[in-house]
C-alpha angles and dihedrals in degrees: 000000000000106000119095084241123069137173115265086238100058088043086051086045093055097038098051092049084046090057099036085055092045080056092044082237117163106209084250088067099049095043089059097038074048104051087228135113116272081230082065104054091043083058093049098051094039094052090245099115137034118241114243109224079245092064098036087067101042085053091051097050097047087054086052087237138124107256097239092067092067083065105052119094126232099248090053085098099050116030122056097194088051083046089061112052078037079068104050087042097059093036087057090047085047093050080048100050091046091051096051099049091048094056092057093039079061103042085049092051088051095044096046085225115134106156 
């Protein structure tokens, strides 16, 4: 993708197959350090699948990265201006990812389910 914008999932997907070649990692051997298919990891490289906060951090522990690194475009170092809308970006995924996580903290908490 040409445009100075891209979606943070293309920017994920780039990222995670960056760090698994600077690892010399086939996607066979992240899938298994990761605990996920190798069908996964081809669909989240590809764009063609959304990464689960649980895989997210299996993916990023198997990279031996925080997890916050897989999400941070190339240009981040380097462009202010890039830097910026990088920033709103994450901190909207962020707003995303808390609320999420509280709704089902909540609905836990009233169904008493917590498997």
């Amino acid at each position: 993708m040409k445009n100075s914008h891209e979606p943070i999932r293309i920017i994920f997907a780039k990222n995670l197959k960056k760090h698994r070649e600077n690892l010399r990692y086939s996607q066979e051997k992240l899938a298994e350090k990761a605990e996920l298919s190798v069908q996964t990891i081809k669909d989240i490289e590809g764009g063609r699948r959304w990464v689960s906060d649980d895989s997210l951090s299996k993916l990023a522990k198997a990279l031996n990265s925080p997890e916050f690194m897989l999400f941070l475009p190339d240009k981040y170092e380097k462009d202010k201006k890039y830097k910026k809308q990088s920033l709103k970006s994450l901190t909207s995924l962020k707003t995303r990812i808390k609320k999420y996580m509280d709704e089902q903290f909540e609905d836990a908490m009233n169904s008493g389910d917590f498997s």
